[in-house]
C-alpha positions in Angstrom: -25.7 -14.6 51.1 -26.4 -17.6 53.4 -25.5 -21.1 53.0 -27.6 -23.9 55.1 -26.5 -27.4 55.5 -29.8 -28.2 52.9 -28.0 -26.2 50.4 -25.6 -29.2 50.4 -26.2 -33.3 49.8 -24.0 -35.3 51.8 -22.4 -36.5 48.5 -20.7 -33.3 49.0 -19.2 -34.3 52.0 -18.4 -37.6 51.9 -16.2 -36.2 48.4 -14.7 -33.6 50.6 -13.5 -36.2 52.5 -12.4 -38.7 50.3 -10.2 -35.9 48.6 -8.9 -34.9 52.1 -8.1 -38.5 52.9 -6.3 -38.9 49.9 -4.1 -36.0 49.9 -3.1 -37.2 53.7 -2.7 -40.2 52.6 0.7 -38.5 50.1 -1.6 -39.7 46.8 0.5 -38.5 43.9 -1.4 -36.1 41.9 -3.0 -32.5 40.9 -4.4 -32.9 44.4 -1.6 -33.3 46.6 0.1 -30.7 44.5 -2.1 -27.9 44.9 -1.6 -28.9 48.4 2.3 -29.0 48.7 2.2 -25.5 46.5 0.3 -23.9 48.7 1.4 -25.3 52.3 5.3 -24.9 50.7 4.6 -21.0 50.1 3.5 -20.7 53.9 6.2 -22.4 54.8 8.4 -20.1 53.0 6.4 -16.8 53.7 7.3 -17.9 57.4 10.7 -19.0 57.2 13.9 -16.8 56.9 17.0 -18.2 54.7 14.6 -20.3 52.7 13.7 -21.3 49.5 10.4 -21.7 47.9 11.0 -25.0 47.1 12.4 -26.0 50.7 9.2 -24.7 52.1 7.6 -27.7 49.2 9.8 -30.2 50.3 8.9 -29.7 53.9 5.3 -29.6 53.6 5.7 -33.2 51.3 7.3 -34.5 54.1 5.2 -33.5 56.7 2.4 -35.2 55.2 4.1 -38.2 53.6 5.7 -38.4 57.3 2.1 -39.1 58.4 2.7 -36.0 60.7 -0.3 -34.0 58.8 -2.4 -37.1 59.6 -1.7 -37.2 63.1 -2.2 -33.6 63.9 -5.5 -33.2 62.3 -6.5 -36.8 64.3 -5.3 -34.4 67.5 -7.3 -31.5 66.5 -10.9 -33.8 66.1 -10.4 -35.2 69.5 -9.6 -31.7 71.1 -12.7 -30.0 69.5 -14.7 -33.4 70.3 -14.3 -32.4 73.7 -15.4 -28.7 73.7 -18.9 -28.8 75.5 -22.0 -27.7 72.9 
């Protein structure tokens, strides 16, 4: 199966990122949740002497910290700067 970028309207997008934006941002919601669910469990998976919800709480502060924000800003400028 292939997906081109016709397959998608730039509604798409600019949702995508809306969402994204919010979620960095520490919104409270379903959104955010999912997030801090799933970042937490990594956290956990990767931590030893840890509990599930430690892993939860660290993720929640690493984006309500505005450290989430910061690294992804990072990671556009780096890949800004790979040559096409």
């Amino acid at each position: 199966y292939e997906i081109r970028n016709c397959d998608w309207s730039s509604d798409v997008y600019s949702s995508d990122l809306e969402i994204a934006r919010e979620i960095l941002d520490g919104r409270e919601g379903a959104k955010l949740n999912a997030v801090l669910l799933n970042a937490g469990a990594a956290i956990y998976l990767v931590s030893d002497g840890i509990m599930i919800g430690d892993g939860i709480a660290k993720a929640k502060e690493i984006i309500v910290s505005g450290k989430a924000k910061e690294k992804l800003a990072e990671f556009i400028e780096a890949s800004n700067q790979i040559p096409a």
